[in-house]
C-alpha positions in Angstrom: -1.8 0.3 34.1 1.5 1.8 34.8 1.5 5.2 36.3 4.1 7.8 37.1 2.6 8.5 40.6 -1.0 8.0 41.8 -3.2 10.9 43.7 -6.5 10.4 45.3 -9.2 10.8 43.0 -11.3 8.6 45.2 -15.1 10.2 45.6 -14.7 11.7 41.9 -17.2 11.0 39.4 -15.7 11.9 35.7 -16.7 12.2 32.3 -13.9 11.8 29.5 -15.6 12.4 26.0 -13.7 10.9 23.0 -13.0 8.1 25.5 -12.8 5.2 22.7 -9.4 7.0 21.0 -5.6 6.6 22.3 -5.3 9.4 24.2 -8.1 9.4 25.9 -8.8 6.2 26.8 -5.4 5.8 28.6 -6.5 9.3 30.6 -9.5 7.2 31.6 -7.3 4.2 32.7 -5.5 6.5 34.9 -8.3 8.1 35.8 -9.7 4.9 37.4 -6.5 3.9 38.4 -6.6 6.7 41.1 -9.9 5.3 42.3 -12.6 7.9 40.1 -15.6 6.5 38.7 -15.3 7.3 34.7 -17.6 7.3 32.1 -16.2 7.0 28.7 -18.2 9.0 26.2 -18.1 8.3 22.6 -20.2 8.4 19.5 -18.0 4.8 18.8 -19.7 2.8 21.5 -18.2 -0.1 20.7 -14.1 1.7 21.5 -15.5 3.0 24.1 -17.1 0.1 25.6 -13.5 -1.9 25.0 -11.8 0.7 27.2 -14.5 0.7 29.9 -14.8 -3.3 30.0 -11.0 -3.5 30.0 -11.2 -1.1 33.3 -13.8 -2.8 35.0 -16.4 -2.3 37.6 -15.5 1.6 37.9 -15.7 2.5 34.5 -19.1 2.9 32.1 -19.4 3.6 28.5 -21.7 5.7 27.4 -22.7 6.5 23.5 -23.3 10.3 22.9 -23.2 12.5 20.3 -20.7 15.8 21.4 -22.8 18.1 19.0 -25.9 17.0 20.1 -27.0 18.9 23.2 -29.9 16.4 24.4 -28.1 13.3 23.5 -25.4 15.1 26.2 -27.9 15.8 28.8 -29.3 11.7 28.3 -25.6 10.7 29.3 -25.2 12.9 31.9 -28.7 11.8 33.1 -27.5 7.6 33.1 -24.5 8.4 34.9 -26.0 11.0 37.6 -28.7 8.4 38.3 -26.0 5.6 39.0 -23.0 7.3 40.8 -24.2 11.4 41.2 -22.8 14.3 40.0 -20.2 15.2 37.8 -17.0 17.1 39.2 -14.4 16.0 37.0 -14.4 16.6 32.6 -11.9 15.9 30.3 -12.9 17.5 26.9 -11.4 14.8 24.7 -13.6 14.6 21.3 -12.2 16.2 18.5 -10.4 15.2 15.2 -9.4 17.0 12.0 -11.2 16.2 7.9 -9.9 15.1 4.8 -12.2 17.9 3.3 -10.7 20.5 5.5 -6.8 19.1 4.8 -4.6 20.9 2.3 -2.4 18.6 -0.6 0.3 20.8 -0.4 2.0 22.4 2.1 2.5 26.0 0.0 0.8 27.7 -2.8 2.0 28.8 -6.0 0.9 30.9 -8.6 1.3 27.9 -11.0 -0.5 25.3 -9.0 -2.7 23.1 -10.4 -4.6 19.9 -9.8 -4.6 19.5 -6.3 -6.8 20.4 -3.2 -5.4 24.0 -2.3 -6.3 26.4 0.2 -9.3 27.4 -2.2 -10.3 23.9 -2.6 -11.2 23.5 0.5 -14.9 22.4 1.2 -16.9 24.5 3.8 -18.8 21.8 5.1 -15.1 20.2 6.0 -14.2 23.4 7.7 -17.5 23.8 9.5 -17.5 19.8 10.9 -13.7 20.1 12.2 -14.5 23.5 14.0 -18.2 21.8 15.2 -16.2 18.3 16.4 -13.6 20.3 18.2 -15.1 23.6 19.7 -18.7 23.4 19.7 -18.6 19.8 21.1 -16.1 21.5 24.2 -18.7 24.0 24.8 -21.7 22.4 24.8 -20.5 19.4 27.0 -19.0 21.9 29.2 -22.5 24.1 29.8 -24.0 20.2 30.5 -21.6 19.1 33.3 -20.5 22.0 34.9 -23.8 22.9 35.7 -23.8 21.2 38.6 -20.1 22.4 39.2 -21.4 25.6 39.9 -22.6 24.6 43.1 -19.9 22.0 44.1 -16.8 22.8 42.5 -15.2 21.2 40.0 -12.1 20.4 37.4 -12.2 21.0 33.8 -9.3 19.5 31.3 -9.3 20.6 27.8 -7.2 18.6 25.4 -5.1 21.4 22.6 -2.5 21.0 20.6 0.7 22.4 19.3 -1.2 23.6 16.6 -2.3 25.8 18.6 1.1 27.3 19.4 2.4 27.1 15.8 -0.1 26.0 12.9 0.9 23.2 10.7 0.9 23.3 6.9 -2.0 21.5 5.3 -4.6 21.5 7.8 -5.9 25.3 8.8 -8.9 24.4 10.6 -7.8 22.1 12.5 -5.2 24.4 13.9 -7.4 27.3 13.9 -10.1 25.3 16.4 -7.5 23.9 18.6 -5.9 27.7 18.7 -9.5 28.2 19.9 -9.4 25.6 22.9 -6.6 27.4 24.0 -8.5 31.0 24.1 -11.8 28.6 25.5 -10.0 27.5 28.5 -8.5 30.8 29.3 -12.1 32.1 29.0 -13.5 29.3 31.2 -11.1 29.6 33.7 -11.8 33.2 34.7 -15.2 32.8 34.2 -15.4 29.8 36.4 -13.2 31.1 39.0 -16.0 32.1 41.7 -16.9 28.8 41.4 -14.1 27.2 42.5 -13.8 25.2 38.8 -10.0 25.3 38.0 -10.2 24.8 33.7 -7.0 24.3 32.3 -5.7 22.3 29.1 -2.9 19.7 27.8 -1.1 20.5 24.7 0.0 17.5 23.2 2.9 17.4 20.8 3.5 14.5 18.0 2.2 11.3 19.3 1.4 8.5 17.1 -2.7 7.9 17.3 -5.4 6.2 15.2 -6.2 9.4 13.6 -3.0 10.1 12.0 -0.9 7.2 11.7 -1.1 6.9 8.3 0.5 10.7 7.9 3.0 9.4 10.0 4.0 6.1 8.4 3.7 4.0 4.8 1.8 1.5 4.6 5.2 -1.2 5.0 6.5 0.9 8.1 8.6 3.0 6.9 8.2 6.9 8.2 6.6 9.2 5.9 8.6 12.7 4.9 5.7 14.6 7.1 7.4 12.7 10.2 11.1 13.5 9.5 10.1 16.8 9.2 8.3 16.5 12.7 11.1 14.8 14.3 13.9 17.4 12.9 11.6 20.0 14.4 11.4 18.6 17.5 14.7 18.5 20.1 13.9 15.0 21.4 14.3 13.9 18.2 11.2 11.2 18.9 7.2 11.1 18.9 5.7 11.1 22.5 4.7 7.9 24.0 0.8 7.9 25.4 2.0 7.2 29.6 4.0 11.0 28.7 1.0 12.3 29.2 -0.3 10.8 32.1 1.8 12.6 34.9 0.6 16.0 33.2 -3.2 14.6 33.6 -2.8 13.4 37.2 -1.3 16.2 38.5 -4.0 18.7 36.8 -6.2 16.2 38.1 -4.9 16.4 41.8 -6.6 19.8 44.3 -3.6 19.5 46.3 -0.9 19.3 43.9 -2.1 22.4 41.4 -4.9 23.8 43.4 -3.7 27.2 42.5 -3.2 26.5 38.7 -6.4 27.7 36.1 -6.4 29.0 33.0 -3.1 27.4 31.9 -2.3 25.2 28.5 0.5 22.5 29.5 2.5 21.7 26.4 4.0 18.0 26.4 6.2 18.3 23.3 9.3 17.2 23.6 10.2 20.8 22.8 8.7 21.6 19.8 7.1 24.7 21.2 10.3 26.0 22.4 12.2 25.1 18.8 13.0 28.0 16.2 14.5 25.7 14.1 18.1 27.5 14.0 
């Protein structure tokens, strides 16, 4: 693949979860690229597998449940048994639910016949906050286990919902708000340990999990995206390889050795956007 600059990643053993979606996959790729050995864990084995086969003899997938603590410890057990310990995690899996997703961006007193903030089912709200946070933290007390001892470098994948919560979907943007405050937490916490944690706050990119928000079924954008773009000074959605020179220089000791605790938004400048 095509990368913005290659570091040495050469001797690093990684574990991306969520491996089989767009984003992630392609931080595998480059992961690999730089000369790590990656395992691509996914409870999809078969996307997973398709990213790993496409990178070749330094790449493994691996199926695992991210809520499940022992199916966790079973991967990390297959991939410490064929290339050692784990210093590198990128804490990929996550995702939002229908059941958790609002119809309507506001509510009114005369509202009626839609899915509204009161509609909203509790076992949609728990799964989104489960998929996202609980799946971080438990894969994080698995692998960096054995970061205590050796060191180590934690990525977290946020969001801009976590800067500035989008209408319809309030757990979503409540867990990835959470991400945020997890890596902050992690990074002090892990700090004696010499385990940098920081995180990558994608804007709008165009992915599997949302690209029917984004566009009609003939092609044609949908409101929700000319309100994105208008709201965003690039006036475009990011393209996956805008990501990559974030990841690789997080990735890199001697390029942000000194950098933990930090949330990097890649945004095209919707963070920075009041909208006047």
């Amino acid at each position: 693949m095509k990368l913005p600059f290659r570091v040495d990643l050469k001797g690093k053993t990684a574990v991306v979860t969520g491996a089989g979606g767009v984003i992630c996959g392609a931080f595998a790729r480059a992961l690999a690229a730089c000369g790590a050995k990656v395992a691509l864990l996914d409870i999809n084995a078969d996307a997973a597998k398709a990213v790993a086969d496409e990178i070749g003899a330094n790449a493994m997938a691996v199926k695992c449940n991210c809520l499940d603590k022992q199916d966790i410890q079973k991967a990390k057990e297959t991939i410490c048994k064929k290339w050692g310990k784990v210093n590198f995690l990128i804490n990929g899996a996550g995702g939002n639910n229908p059941k958790a997703t609002c119809d309507n961006e506001y509510m009114f007193p005369d509202t009626h016949d839609t899915k509204d903030f009161f509609a909203l089912d509790e076992s949609g709200l728990k799964f989104v906050f489960d998929l996202n946070i609980t799946s971080a933290f438990l894969v994080t007390q698995v692998f960096a286990a054995d970061m205590v001892q050796t060191g180590g470098n934690i990525i977290n994948i946020s969001s801009m919902n976590a800067y500035r919560p989008l209408t319809k979907i309030p757990a979503y943007s409540a867990a990835k708000a959470g991400i945020s405050n997890f890596t902050q937490w992690l990074a002090v916490h892990f700090a004696p340990c010499h385990i940098r944690c920081n995180a990558i706050a994608p804007g709008f990119f165009v992915t599997n999990q949302n690209r029917k928000l984004l566009y009609n079924e003939d092609g044609t954008p949908t409101a929700r995206t000319g309100k994105i773009l208008a709201a965003t000074p690039m006036k475009k959605f990011g393209e996956i390889s805008d990501l990559t020179g974030a990841l690789l220089w997080l990735a890199d000791d001697n390029a942000s050795g000194f950098v933990t605790g930090t949330v990097i938004p890649v945004d095209g400048g919707f963070s920075a956007y009041s909208g006047v």
